[in-house]
N, C-alpha and C positions, 0 to 999 in steps of 0.2 A: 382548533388544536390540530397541527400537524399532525400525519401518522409515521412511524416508522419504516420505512421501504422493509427492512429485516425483521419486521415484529413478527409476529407468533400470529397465526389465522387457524384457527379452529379449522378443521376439515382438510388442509393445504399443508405443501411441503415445505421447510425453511428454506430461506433464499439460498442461505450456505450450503444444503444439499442438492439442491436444484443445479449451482455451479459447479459442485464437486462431481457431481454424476455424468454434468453435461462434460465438462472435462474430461473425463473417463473416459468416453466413447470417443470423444475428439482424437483422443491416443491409442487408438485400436491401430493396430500394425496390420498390413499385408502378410499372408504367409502361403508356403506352397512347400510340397513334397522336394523340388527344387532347391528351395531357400536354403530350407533347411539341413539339405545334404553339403550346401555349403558354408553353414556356420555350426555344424554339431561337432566337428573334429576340435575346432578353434574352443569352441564354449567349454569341452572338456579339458583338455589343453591348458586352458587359465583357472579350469576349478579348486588349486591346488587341495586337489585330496590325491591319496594314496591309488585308485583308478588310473588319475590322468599320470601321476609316475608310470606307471605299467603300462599306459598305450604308449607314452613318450617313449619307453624301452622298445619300442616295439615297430615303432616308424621304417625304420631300414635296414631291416633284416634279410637280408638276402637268402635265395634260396640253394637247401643242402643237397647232396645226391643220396641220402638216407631216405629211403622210404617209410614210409608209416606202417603197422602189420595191419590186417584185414580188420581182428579182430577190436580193436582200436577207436574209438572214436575221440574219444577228448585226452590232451586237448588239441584243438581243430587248429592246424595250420594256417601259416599269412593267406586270404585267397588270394592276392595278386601282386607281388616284390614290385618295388620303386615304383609304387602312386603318391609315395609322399617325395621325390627327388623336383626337383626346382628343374622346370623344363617349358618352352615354350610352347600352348597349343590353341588349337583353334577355338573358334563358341560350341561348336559340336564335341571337341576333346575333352572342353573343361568344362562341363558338362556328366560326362562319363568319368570325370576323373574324380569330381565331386561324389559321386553317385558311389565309386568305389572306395575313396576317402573314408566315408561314411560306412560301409558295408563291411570295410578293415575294423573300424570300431565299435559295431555290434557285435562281429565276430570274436572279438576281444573281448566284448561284456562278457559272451557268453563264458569265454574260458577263464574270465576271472571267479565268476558266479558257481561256477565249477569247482576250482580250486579253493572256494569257502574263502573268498576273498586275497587271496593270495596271488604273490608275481608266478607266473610260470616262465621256465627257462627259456632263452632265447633257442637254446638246440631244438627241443623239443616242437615249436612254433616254425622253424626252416623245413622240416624235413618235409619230402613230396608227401601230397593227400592222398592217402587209402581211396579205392574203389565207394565204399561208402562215406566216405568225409567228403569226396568228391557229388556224390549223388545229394549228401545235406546241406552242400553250400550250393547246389544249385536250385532246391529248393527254398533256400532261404532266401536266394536273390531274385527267384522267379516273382511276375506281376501276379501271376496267377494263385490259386488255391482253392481245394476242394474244401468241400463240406458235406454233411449227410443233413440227406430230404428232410425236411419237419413234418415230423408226424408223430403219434401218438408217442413212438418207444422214444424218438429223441427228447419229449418233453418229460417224461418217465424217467431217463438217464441224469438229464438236468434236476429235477427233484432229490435222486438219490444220491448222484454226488454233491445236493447240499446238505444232507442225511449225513454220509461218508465226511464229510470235512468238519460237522459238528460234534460228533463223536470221536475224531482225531484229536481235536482242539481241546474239548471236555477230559479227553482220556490224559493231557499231556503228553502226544504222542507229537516226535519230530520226524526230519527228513534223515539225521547223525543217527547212524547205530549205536553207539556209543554213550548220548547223550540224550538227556527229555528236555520238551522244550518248557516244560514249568512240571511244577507237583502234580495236577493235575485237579479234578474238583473232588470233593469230597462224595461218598457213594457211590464212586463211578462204575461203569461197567465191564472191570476188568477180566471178570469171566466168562462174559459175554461172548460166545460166538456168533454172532448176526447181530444187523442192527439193524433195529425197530423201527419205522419210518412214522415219523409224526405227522399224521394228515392234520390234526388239529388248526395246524399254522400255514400250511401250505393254502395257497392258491387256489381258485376254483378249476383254470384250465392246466395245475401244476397235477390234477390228480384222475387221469383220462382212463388208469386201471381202477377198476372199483368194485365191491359185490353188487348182485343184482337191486336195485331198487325200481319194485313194480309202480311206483306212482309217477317215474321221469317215462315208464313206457303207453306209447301212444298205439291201437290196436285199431283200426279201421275196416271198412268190408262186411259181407253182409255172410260169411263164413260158409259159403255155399261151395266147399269141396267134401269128397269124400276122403276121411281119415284114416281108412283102412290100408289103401298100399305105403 
């Protein structure tokens, strides 16, 4: 009796997932930081959602003699007028031109996400960048970025703000003054002033503050000082 090439084998994969899988990988794409700064404009552009309306409003905006006030930050002005103008350049141009394509349209996320999903005006978007819109769009463009050391308090901070976001959530509490983001659970803590941190659930290395427990300490030496000074 013949067998089946595609039967069924106890312990073994079907043939048909064996092809699908392999398949799958066969289709793994190349990607890079690069690539991508030159298809994120385009990709948004064709998403037809309400987003790409707003970056497409937003393409060629020229810049106003209006300045921005100090105290001002959003919404963040075009960083850099006609990157999207049809021009001839180099491999090095187009390159930076990609790079800044791209940096137009996260700066745009940002001021849609701001705006609670709304268009912001084109005025508004021209006028020169304030001193600090100026200092956050070059932090936002820089390679670089800080971070604080790892140690005891930053894994403390990490703990608490998951403390802080569960009690948010539970409380039905939003980001809108105006509005909550659900009911909230029943019993909740709304009289609450501080919140109680559940070590129950955390982590062993999530929890580095703790009271003394004499049995984790280890005492060595054969205590031959004098205790008096």
């Amino acid at each position: 009796m013949s067998q089946d090439p595609n039967a069924y084998v106890p312990g073994s994969k079907p043939a048909r997932l064996k092809e699908s899988a392999k398949s799958a990988w066969d289709k793994l794409q190349d990607f890079s930081f690069s690539k991508w700064c030159r298809t994120v404009c385009s990709k948004i552009l064709t998403s037809r959602t309400a987003f790409a309306q707003f970056v497409r409003s937003t393409l060629h905006i020229e810049r106003s003699s209006l300045q921005n006030p100090e105290k001002v930050l959003f919404p963040l002005p075009i960083p850099k007028p006609g990157v999207f103008e049809p021009r001839k350049y180099g491999s090095r141009a187009r390159k930076q031109k990609s790079f800044d394509q791209a940096f137009h349209c996260t700066v745009m996320a940002l001021n849609y996400l701001h705006a609670d999903f709304r268009f912001v005006a084109p005025e508004a978007l021209a006028k020169e960048p304030s001193e600090a819109q100026l200092a956050l769009l070059g932090r936002l463009c820089s390679g670089q970025f800080s971070v604080p050391g790892s140690g005891r308090r930053s894994t403390s901070l990490v703990a608490l703000l998951a403390d802080l976001s569960d009690f948010l959530t539970w409380e039905g509490l939003g980001g809108d003054g105006y509005h909550r983001g659900f009911h909230g659970a029943p019993g909740g803590l709304r009289e609450a002033t501080e919140v109680e941190p559940d070590l129950s659930k955390r982590a062993e290395e999530l929890c580095p503050y703790r009271s003394l427990d004499a049995s984790r300490l280890k005492i060595t030496g054969e205590a031959k000082w004098d205790p008096q000074p």
